[in-house]
C-alpha positions in Angstrom: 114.3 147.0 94.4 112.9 149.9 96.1 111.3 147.1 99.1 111.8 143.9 100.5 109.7 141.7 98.1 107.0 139.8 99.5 108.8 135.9 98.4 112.6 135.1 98.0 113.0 132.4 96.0 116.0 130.3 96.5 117.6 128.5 93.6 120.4 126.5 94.4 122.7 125.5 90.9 125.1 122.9 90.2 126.0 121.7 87.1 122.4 122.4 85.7 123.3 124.5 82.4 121.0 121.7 80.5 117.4 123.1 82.2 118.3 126.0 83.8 116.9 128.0 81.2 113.5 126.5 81.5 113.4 126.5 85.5 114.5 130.6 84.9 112.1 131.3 82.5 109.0 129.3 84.6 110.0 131.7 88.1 110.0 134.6 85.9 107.0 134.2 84.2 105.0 134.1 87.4 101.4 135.9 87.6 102.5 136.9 91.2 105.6 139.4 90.2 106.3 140.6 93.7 109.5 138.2 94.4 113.1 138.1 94.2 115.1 134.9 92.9 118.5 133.9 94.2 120.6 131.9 92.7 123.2 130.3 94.2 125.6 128.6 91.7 127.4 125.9 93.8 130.8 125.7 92.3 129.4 124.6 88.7 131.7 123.3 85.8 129.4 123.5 83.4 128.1 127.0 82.0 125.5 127.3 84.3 127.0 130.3 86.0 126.9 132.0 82.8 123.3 131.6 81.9 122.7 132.7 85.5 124.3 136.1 84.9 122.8 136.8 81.3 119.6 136.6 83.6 120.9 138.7 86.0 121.3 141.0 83.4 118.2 140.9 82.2 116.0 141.4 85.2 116.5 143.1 88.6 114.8 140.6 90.6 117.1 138.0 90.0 120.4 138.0 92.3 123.3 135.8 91.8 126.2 134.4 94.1 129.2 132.2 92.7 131.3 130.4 94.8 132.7 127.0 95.5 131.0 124.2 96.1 129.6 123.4 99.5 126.7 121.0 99.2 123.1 121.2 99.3 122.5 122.0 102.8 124.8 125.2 103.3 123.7 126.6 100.2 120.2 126.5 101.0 120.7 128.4 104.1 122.7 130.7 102.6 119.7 131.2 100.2 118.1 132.1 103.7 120.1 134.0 104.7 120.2 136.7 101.6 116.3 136.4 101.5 114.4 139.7 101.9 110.8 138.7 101.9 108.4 137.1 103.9 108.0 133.8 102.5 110.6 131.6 100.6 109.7 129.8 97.9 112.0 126.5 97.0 112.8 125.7 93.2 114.8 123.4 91.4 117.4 124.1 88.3 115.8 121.5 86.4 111.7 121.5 87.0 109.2 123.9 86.2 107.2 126.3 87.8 103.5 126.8 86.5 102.4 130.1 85.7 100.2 130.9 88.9 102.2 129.0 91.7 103.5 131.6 93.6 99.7 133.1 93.7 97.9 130.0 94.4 100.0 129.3 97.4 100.1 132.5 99.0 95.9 131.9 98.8 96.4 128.6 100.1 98.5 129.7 103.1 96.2 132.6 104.0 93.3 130.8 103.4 94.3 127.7 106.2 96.5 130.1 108.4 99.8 127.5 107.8 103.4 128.4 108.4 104.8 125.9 105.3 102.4 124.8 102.2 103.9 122.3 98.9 101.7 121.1 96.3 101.3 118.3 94.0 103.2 118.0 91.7 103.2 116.5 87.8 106.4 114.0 86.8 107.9 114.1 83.6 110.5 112.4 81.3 109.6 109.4 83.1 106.9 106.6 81.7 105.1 107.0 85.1 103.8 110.4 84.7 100.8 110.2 87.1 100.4 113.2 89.5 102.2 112.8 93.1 99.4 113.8 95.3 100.9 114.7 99.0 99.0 114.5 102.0 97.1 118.5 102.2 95.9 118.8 105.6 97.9 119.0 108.8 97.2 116.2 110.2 97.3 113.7 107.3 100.3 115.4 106.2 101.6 114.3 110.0 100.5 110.9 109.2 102.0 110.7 105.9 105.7 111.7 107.6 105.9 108.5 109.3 106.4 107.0 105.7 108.5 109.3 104.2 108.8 113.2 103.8 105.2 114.9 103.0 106.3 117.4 100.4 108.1 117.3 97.0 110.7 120.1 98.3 111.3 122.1 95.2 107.5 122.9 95.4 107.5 124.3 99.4 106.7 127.8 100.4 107.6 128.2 103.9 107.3 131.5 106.5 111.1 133.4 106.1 111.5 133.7 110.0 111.0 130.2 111.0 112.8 128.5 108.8 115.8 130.9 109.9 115.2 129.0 113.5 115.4 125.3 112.2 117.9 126.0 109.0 118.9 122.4 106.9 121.1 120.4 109.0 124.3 119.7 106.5 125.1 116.4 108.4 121.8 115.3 106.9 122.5 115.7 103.3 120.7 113.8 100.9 118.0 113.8 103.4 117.8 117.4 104.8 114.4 118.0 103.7 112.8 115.6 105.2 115.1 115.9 108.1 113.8 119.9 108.6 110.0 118.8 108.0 110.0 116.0 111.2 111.9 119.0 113.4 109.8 121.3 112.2 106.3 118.9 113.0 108.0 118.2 116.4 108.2 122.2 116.3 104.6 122.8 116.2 104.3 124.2 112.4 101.0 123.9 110.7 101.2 121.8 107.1 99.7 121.9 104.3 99.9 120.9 100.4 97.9 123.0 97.6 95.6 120.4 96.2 96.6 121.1 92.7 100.0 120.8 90.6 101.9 123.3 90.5 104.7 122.6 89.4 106.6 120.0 86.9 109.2 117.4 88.3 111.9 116.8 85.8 113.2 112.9 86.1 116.1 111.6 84.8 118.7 108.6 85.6 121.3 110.9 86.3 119.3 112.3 89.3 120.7 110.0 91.8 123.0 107.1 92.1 122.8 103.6 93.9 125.6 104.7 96.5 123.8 108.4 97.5 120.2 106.3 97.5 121.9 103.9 100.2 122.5 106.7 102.0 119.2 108.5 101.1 117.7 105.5 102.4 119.5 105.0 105.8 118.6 108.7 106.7 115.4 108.3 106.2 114.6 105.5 107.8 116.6 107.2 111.1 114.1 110.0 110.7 111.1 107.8 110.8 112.3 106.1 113.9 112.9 109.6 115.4 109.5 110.6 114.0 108.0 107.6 115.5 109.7 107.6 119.0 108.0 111.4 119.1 104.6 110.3 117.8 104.2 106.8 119.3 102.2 106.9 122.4 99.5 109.3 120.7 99.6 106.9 117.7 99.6 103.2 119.9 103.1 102.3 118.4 105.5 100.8 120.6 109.4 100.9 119.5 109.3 97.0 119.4 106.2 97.3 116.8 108.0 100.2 114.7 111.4 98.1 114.4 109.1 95.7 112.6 107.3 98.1 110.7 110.8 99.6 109.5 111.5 95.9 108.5 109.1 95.4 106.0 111.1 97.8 103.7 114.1 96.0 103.8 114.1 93.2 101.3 117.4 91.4 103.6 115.5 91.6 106.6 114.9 88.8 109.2 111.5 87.5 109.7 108.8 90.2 110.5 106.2 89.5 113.7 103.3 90.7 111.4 100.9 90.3 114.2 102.9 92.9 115.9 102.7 94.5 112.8 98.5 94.4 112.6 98.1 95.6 116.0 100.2 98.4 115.8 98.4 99.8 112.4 95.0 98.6 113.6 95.5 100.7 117.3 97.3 103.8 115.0 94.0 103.9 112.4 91.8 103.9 115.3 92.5 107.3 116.0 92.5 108.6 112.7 89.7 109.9 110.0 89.0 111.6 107.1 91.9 112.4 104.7 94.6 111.3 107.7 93.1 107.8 107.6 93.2 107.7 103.9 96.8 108.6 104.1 98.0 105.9 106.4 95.7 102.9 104.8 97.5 104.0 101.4 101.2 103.7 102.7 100.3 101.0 104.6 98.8 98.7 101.6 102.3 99.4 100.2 104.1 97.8 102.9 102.1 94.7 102.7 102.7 94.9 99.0 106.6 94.8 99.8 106.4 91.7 102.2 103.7 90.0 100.2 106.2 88.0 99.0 107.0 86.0 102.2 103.9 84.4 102.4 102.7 85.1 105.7 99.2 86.2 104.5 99.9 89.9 103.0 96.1 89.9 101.6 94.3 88.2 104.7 96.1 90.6 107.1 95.0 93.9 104.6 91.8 92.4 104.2 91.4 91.8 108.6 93.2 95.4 109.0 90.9 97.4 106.3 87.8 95.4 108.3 89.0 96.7 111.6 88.4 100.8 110.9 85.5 100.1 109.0 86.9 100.5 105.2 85.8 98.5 102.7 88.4 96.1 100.8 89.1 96.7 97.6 88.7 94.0 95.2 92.4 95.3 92.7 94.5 95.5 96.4 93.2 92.7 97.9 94.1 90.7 94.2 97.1 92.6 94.1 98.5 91.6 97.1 96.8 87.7 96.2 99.2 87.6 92.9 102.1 88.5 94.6 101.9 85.7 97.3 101.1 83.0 94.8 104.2 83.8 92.2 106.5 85.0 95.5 107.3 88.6 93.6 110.4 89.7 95.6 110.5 93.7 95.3 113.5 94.6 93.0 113.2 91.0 91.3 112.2 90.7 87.3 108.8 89.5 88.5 107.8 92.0 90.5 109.2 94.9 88.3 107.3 93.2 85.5 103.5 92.9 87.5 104.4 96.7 88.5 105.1 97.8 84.1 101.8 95.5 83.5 99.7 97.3 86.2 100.6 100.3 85.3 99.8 99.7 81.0 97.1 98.5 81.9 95.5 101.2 84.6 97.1 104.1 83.3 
């Protein structure tokens, strides 16, 4: 290349000679040509490394590095590290990149003046195939990281230089996204998601197994208490309140003071409108869906909390929530699992 390229896109590979031909092809195909890819094969035993440098071969953008294998994390920022342009763009060896991403988000980020923009993104080789719409302004996207992270990470485009300041943490690995995206709100970035899908979000059972989601799950949950401690006075939740909040997730937890509970979510909503408010109703009917269970008035308490900012109740949550306390759905269980197929048949 004859000048630093406006967006590095950083590939990370392990093992993924199955669909890395269709991630390569998606990145190259782009509308918006002015990028270089790197791909960083990650001690791969497959033949990944060798359809990397056919590639390589093939077009000048594309850079490849081989070495051993040293996890998610370090290879990531040694992805940011190499990169030369202004922006880097995340992808994933397995999903796929619509034609006018790259574009589209570089619109998106000039348009709202934000350091990091994801978008939504489109599941597939799954049965659930609806869209996964994240949060897209900055403050709903704030709301919706005291849930869980507020981007689908292989979709992010993020400013060069300050992800160079924060870099992934390797002692959060497994969660290391959504460990950057709480430093980096505590940081003072603006958010955003393109309200569109952009990109396509290859599922399969061999993603992930049960041991790495215990882990996924602990980390998280420590980052939303972190998250929480930072945001809690502007949001009216105490630590007490939170612990108990963190408990309705945890099908082997103790008994939950839901009145804590209400209060907490009724003093947080009060401060909140528009898409934010929308946002933290929505993960919050989810949580009463998970404790529903325990009879201790899962639909009253919605219905009571819904009331208090002024938003009507709808008639499928509040029955939803209903069903679940009469049969005593545990999450997980056969019953549950089976409502959940039903629903979804029968809405989707």
């Amino acid at each position: 290349m004859n000048k630093a390229p406006l967006i590095s896109v950083v590939l990370p590979v392990y093992n993924g000679e199955a669909h890395l031909s269709e991630a390569l092809d998606s990145i190259l195909a782009q509308s918006l040509r002015d990028f270089e890819l790197i791909a960083i094969d990650d001690g791969s035993t497959d033949g990944s490394l060798a359809v990397l440098r056919d590639y390589e071969r093939k077009d000048l953008r594309v850079r490849v590095i081989a070495r051993g294998n040293k996890n998610l994390p370090n290879t990531l920022n040694e992805g940011i590290d190499l990169a030369l342009g202004v922006w880097i763009a995340r992808m994933d060896q397995d999903d796929i990149a619509l034609p006018h991403r790259f574009e589209r988000q570089l619109e998106w980020l000039l348009q709202t003046g934000a350091d990091i923009t994801g978008s939504w993104t489109q599941p597939f080789g799954t049965r659930d195939r609806r869209p996964v719409k994240h949060a897209t302004t900055d403050e709903a996207i704030k709301v919706e990281m005291l849930f869980g992270s507020p981007f689908a990470h292989p979709s992010v485009m993020v400013k060069t230089d300050l992800v160079r300041c924060l870099r992934y943490d390797p002692d959060w690995d497994r969660a290391e996204d959504y460990d950057l995206w709480e430093r980096a709100a505590r940081a003072g970035w603006c958010m955003t998601n393109v309200p569109e899908v952009l990109l396509y979000y290859r599922q399969h059972p061999s993603q992930i197994s049960s041991a790495t989601r215990g882990r996924q799950v602990e980390l998280t949950l420590q980052i939303q208490g972190r998250y929480c401690a930072y945001k809690g006075g502007e949001w009216s939740i105490s630590d007490q309140a939170w612990a108990e909040i963190l408990k309705m997730r945890q099908p082997g937890a103790t008994s939950i003071q839901m009145d804590l509970v209400d209060g907490a979510l009724q003093g947080m909503f009060a401060k909140l409108q528009g898409e934010a408010l929308q946002v933290g109703l929505f993960y919050a009917y989810r949580l009463y869906l998970l404790v529903a269970y325990r009879r201790i008035g899962a639909s009253r308490r919605w219905r009571a909390l819904c009331r208090s900012v002024g938003v009507r109740v709808g008639t499928a949550q509040w029955f939803q929530l209903r069903l679940l306390e009469l049969v005593g759905a545990k999450p997980g269980g056969r019953t549950f699992e089976w409502l959940k197929r039903v629903y979804l048949a029968i809405k989707y």
